[in-house]
Each structure stands twice: as structure tokens, then as C-alpha cells.
C-alpha positions as CSV (number, residue, x, y, z in Angstrom):
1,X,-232.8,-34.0,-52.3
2,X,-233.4,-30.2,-53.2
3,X,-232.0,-28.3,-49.5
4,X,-233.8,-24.6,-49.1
5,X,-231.3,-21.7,-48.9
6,X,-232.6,-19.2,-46.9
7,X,-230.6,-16.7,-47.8
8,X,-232.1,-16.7,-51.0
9,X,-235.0,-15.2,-49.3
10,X,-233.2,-11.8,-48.3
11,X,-233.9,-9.1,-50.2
12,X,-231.1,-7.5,-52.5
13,X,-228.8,-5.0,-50.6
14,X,-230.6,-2.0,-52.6
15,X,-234.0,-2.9,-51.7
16,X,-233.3,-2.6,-48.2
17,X,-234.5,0.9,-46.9
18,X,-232.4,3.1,-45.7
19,X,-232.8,4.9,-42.3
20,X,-233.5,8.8,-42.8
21,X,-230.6,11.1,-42.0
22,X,-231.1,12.8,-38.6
23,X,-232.1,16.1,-38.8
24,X,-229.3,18.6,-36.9
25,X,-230.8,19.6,-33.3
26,X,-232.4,22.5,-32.7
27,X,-234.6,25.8,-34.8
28,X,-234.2,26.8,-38.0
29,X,-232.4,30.1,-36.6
30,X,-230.4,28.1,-34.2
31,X,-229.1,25.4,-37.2
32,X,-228.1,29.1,-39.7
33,X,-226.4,30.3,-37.2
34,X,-224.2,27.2,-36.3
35,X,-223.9,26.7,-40.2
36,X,-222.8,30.8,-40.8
37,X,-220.2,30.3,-38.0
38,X,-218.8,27.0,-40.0
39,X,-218.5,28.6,-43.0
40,X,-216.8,32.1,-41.5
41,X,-214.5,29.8,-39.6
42,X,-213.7,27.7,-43.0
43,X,-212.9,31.4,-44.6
44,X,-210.9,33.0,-42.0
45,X,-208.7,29.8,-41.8
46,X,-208.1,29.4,-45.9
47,X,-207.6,33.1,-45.7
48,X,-204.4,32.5,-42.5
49,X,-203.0,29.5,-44.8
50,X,-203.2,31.4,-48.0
51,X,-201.4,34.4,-46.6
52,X,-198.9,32.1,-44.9
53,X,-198.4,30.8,-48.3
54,X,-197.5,33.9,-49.6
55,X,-195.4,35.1,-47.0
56,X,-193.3,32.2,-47.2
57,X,-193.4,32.4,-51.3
58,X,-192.2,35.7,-50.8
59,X,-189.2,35.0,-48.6
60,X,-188.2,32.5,-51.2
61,X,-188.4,34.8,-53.7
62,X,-186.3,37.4,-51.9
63,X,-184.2,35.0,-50.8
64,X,-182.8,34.6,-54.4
65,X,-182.5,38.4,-54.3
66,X,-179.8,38.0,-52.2
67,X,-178.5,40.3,-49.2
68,X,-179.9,43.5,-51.2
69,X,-183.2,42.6,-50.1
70,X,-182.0,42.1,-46.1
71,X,-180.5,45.6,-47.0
72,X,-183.8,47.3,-47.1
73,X,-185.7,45.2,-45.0
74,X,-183.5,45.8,-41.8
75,X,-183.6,49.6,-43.3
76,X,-187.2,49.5,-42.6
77,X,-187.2,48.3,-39.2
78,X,-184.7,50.6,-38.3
79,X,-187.5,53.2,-39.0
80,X,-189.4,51.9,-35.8
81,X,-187.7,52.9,-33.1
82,X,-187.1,56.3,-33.9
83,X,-190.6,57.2,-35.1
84,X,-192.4,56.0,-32.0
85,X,-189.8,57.7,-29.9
86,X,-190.8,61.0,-31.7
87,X,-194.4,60.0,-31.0
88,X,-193.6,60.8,-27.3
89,X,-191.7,64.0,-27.8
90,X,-194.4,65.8,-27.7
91,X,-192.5,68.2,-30.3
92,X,-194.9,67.7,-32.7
93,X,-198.8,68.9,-33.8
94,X,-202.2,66.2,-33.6
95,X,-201.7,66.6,-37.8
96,X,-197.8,65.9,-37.9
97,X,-198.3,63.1,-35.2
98,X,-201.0,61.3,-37.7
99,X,-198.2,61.7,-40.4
100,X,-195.6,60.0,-38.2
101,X,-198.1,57.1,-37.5
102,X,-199.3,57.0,-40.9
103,X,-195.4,56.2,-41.4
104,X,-195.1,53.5,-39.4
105,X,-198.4,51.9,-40.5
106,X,-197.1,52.5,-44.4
107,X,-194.1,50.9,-43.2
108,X,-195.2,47.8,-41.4
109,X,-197.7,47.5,-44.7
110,X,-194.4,47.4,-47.1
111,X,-192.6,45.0,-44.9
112,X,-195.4,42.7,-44.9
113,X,-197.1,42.7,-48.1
114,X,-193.9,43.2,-50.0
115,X,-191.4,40.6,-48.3
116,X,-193.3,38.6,-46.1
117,X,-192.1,39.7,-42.9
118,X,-194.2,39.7,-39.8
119,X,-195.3,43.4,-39.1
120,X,-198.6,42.3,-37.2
121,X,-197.7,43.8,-34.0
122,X,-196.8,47.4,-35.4
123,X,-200.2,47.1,-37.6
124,X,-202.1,46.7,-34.1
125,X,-200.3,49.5,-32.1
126,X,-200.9,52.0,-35.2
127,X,-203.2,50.8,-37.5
128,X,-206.2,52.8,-37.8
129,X,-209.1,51.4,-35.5
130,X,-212.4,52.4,-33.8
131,X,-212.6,53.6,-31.0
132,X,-214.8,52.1,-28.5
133,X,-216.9,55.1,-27.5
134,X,-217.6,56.7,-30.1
135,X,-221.0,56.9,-32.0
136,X,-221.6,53.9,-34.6
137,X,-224.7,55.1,-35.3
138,X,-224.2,58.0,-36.8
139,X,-225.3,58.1,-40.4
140,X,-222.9,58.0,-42.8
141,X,-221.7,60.5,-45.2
142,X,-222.1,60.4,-49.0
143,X,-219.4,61.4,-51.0
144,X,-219.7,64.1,-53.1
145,X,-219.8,63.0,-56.3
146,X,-218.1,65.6,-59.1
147,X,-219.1,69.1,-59.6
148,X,-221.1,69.4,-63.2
149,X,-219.1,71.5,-65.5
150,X,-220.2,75.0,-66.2
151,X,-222.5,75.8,-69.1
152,X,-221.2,77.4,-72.1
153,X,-222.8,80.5,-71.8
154,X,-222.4,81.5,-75.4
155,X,-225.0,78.5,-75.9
156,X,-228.6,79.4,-76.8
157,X,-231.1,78.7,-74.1
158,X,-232.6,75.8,-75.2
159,X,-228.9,74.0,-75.5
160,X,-227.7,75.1,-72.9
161,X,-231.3,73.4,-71.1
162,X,-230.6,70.2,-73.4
163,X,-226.8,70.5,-71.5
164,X,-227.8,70.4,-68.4
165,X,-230.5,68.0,-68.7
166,X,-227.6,65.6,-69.6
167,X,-225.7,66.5,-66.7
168,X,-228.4,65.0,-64.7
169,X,-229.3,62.3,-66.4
170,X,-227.5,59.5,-64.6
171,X,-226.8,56.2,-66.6
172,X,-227.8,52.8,-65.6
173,X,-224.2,51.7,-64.4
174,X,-223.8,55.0,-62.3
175,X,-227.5,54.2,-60.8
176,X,-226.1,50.4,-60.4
177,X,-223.3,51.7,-58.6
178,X,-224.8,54.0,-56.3
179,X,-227.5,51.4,-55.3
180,X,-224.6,48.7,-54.4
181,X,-222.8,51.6,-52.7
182,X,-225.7,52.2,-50.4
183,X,-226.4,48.4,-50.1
184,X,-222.7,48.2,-48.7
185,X,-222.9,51.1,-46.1
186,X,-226.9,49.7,-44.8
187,X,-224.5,46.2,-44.2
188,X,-221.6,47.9,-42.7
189,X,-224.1,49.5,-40.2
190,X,-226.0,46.2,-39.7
191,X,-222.9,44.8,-39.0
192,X,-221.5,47.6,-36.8
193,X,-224.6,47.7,-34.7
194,X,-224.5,43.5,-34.3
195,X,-220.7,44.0,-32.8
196,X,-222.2,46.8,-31.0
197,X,-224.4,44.7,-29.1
198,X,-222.5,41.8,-28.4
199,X,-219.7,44.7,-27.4
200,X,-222.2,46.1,-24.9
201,X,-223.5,42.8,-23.7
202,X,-219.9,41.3,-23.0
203,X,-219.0,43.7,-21.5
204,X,-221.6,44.2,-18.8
205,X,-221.3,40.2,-18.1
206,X,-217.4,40.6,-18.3
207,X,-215.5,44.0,-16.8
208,X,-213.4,43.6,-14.0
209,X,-214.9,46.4,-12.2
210,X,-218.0,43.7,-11.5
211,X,-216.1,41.6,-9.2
212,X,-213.8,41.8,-6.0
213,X,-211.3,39.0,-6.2
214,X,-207.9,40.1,-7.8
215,X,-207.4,36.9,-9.5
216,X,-210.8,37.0,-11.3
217,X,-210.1,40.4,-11.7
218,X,-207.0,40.1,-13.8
219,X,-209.0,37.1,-15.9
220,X,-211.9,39.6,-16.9
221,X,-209.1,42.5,-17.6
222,X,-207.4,40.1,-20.0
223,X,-211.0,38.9,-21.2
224,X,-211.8,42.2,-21.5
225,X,-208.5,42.9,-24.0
226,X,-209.9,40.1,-26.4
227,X,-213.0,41.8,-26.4
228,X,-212.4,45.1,-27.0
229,X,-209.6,44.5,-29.9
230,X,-212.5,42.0,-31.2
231,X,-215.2,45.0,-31.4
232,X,-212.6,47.5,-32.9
233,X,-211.7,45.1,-35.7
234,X,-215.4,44.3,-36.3
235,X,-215.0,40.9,-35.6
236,X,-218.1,39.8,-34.8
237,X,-217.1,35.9,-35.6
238,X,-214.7,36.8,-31.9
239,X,-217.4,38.3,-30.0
240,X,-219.7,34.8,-30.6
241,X,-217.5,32.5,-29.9
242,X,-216.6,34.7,-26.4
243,X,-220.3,35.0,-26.5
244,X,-220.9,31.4,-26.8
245,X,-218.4,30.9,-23.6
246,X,-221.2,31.9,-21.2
247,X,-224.7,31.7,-23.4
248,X,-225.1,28.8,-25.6
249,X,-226.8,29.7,-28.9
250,X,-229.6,27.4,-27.7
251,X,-230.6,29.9,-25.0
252,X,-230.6,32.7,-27.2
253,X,-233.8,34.4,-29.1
254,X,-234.3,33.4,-32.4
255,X,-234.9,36.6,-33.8
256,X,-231.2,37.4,-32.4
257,X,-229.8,34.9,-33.6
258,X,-231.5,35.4,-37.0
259,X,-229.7,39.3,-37.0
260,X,-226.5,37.1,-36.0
261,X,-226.3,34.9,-39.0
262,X,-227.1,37.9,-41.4
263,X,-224.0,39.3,-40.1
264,X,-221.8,36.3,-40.3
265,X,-223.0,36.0,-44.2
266,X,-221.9,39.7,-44.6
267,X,-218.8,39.0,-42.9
268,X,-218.6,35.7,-45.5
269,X,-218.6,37.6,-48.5
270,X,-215.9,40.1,-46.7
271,X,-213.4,37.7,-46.0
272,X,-214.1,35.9,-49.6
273,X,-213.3,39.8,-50.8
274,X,-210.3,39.5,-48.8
275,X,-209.5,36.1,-50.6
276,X,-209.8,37.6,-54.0
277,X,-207.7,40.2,-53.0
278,X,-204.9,38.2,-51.9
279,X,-205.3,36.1,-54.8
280,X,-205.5,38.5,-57.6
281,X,-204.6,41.6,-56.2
282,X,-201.6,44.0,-55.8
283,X,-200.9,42.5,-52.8
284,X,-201.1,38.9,-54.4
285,X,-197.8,37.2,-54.7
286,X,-197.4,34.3,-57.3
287,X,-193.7,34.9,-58.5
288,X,-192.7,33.6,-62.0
289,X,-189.8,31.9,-63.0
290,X,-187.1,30.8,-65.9
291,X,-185.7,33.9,-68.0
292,X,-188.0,36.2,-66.3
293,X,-187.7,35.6,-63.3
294,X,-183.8,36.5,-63.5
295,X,-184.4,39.4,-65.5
296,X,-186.9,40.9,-62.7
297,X,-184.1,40.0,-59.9
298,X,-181.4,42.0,-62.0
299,X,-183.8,45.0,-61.9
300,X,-185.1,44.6,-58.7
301,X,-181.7,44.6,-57.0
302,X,-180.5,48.2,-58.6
303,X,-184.1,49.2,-57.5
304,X,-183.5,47.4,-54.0
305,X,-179.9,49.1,-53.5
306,X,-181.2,53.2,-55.0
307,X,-184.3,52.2,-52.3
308,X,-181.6,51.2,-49.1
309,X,-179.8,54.5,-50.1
310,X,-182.7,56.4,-49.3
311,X,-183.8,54.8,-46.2
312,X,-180.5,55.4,-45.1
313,X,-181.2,58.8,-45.5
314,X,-184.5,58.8,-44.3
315,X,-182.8,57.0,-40.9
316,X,-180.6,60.5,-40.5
317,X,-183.8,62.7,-41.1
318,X,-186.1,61.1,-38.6
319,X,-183.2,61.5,-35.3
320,X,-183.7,64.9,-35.4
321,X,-187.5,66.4,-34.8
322,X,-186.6,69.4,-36.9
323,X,-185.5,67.3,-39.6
324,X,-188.5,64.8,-39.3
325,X,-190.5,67.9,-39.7
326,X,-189.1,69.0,-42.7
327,X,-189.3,65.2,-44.0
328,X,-192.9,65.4,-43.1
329,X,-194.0,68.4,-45.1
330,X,-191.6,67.3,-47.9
331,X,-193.6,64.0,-48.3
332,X,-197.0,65.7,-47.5
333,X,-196.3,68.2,-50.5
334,X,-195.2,65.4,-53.0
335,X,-198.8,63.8,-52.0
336,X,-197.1,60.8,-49.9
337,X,-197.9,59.3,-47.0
338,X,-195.8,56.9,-46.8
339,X,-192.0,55.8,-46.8
């Protein structure tokens, strides 16, 4: 007797259909903008990792230096002390007290980028930044480009006319450059007059002068911190997630939300400059190794020892205002602004 399987009678696995992929909540504009915030948060955390890489790549490599490399590097931060104490003198000109913070910021910048240290705190005391009241809207200024050269005026006319028609005639890389130039500073002010906004907004929903309670107060003060150093470092990615803390992106317009995600997708290609940079750029740190490797230490360390020699000396100059002075227009003469 023949017995009927009925399982026989299902069909195969890939004839079964499959059940459509639910569609992500919300508008167009409201789905961009969740997706630009993803992929800005993706950046800025490779962009932390990589640079912790780095750091510690670099401390490795000095580390094999040896104890010239400590040399310098508590030279340097011995440099701290004394220049922001001369920043409160009040001994010194607006002009010479940019040069002393220039200092400290070129400073900080060598510690960091050359032996991994952690300078951030000094980079967001003197670093420069922008300040909260002034004018972002303010067109910007073009650089001048270079003067033409003077005719030859022993020319005849008509070459000397051929001449300068050359000097005007721009070339199609020169054109190219100009029109990316200009596409950079209409982003910049996009992007300055999005933070703007949200800077403006936050704040009215957020300053401490708005309520009476001293405990609230002292949460919208410290609020208010996050926000401002958020809006002087551009960091519109900051100011929507504080944002998002009191006005969902659901209940905001589209049409603000759409100017939103443009920014976040400038800010993108920022942070992937950044990237690039830290990949492939001076500031880049891959080491290399074997033969080499030793042969760069040998050098480095007679260049390490000549360098703690002259922070030493640098250390004696900067006690004294009148000697810091004289440092000051020493360095500004030789065209340095840094240490």
C-alpha cells in the first residue's frame, strides 16, 4: 500500500515568498536626516580610534627613543606655566599677547601631533575659536590673488597688448580652482548659518537666566557650556543631538530638516578630509622598522638632545617679560610662530 506524504506537497524553501522589508518610519526628510547623523557619528568615531592609534603608535615609537624624548617632552610642558602667567601680567601689547598664545597653541600642537601626548585641554583654552557674538554672516573675503607683472615697456604696442591679454587669460585648472574655492566658502556659510540657528534656538529654550531654581539653574549653565563650545567648534552633529534632547526630529519641519542633513553631508566629507589627513598627512604617524628604523632613532636622538638644549634656554627667556619680549620679536623676525 502506497502511504501519501504530505510534505511532498510543500513547496521548495525558495519558492516561498518572502515578506517585504519594512520601510524605516517616518518622511523622506526625516529618514536623510537620521541616515546623515549615522554616518557623521560612524566618522567622528573611526576618526577618535584612528587618532588614538596613533597616539599610542607614537609613544611606542618614542619609547625606543629612550629618555631623550622625555627630555623634550617635559621641556615643553614646562613652557606652560610660565607663558600663561605672562598672559596675566598685563606687561605685554594685544599683538605680543597673540604671539604668547600662538606659543602655547604651537606647543600643545608639537606635543600632540609629534609624541602623542594629550594636549587637548591647552588646545581648548588657546586654540583659536569663534566667538559667539560676532557676525557669521558677513561675506567673506577673497584673497588676492598675485599682482600681474609689469609690462616691458620697451615692447611694441601690440606685444605688449598680446602680454597682457595673457595675463588675464586664466587657465582651466585656475578657473577649476577658483569655482571649488567658492563652492567651499557658500558650504562653510551654509554650515555656519545651520550652527547659527540651532545656537540661537538652544539657547533661548536653554539659558539659565530663563528660570528661578538654583539647581535648574546650574544644569542649564553647564548645558549652556556644551552648547556654546559646540557652536564655536562648528559642531553642528553636538547641537542635534542637544537638539534632539527636547524636539524629536519627528516634530521638526521638513524643509529644516532637509537644510540639516545638507550640513551633516558637508560635515561628512570634513571629517573624511580629516581622515585623510591623519592617514596620509604630516601629521600621519606609521613608523617603519628594521635598519631604518634604527638609523632614524640614532638621528633623531642628537636632534632630540640640540632641541632640549634650546628649550632649556627658551625656559630662562620666558621668566623674565623683558626677555620674553625680546624672544618674541626674535621669533617674529625669523618668520616663526612657534617654539
Amino acid at each position: 500500500m502506497n502511504l501519501h506524504n504530505p510534505l511532498t506537497d510543500l513547496p521548495a524553501a525558495n519558492q516561498l515568498p518572502t515578506p517585504a522589508p519594512n520601510e524605516a518610519p517616518g518622511t523622506p526628510a526625516q529618514r536623510a536626516f537620521r541616515e546623515a547623523v549615522a554616518q557623521v557619528e560612524g566618522l567622528r568615531q573611526r576618526l577618535q580610534e584612528l587618532r588614538t592609534e596613533q597616539a599610542e603608535a607614537r609613544r611606542r615609537y618614542w619609547q625606543q627613543v629612550g629618555s631623550a624624548a622625555e627630555t623634550v617632552v617635559q621641556a615643553r610642558e614646562a613652557l606652560f606655566a610660565p607663558l600663561e602667567n605672562a598672559l596675566l601680567l598685563g606687561y605685554f601689547s594685544r599683538l605680543e599677547e597673540q604671539q604668547i598664545t600662538a606659543l602655547i597653541v604651537g606647543n600643545a600642537r608639537a606635543l600632540q601631533d609629534r609624541f602623542g601626548e594629550d594636549a587637548a585641554e591647552m588646545l581648548r583654552k588657546y586654540a583659536p575659536r569663534r566667538r559667539v557674538d560676532e557676525d557669521d554672516e558677513q561675506p567673506s573675503m577673497k584673497a588676492p590673488g598675485p599682482a600681474p607683472a609689469p609690462l616691458d615697456p620697451t615692447l611694441p604696442p601690440h606685444e605688449q597688448a598680446a602680454a597682457a591679454a595673457r595675463a588675464r587669460r586664466k587657465t582651466k585648472q585656475q578657473k577649476a580652482e577658483e569655482a571649488a574655492a567658492q563652492a567651499a566658502r557658500a558650504a562653510e556659510q551654509q554650515l555656519l548659518s545651520n550652527t547659527k540657528d540651532l545656537y540661537r534656538q538652544l539657547a533661548r529654550t536653554h539659558h539659565p537666566d530663563l528660570v528661578q531654581d538654583k539647581t535648574t539653574q546650574q544644569h542649564r549653565t553647564q548645558l549652556m557650556q556644551r552648547i556654546t563650545e559646540a557652536y564655536e567648534a562648528n559642531d553642528l552633529y553636538t547641537l542635534l543631538q542637544l537638539l534632539s534632547d527636547t524636539a524629536p526630529a519627528s516634530a521638526t519641519d521638513d524643509t529644516v530638516l532637509s537644510r540639516y542633513t545638507q550640513a551633516l553631508q558637508q560635515q561628512q566629507q570634513e571629517l573624511k578630509q580629516q581622515l585623510n589627513e591623519l592617514k596620509y598627512g604630516d601629521n600621519g604617524f606609521s613608523g617603519s622598522t628594521g635598519k631604518k628604523r634604527e638609523q632614524e632613532i640614532r638621528v633623531i636622538k642628537r636632534h632630540l638632545r640640540a632641541e632640549a638644549e634650546y628649550l632649556a634656554h627658551v625656559l630662562r627667556l620666558v621668566q623674565e617679560p623683558t626677555d620674553l619680549r625680546d624672544l618674541l620679536r626674535e621669533l617674529a623676525a625669523e618668520g616663526h610662530t612657534s617654539i
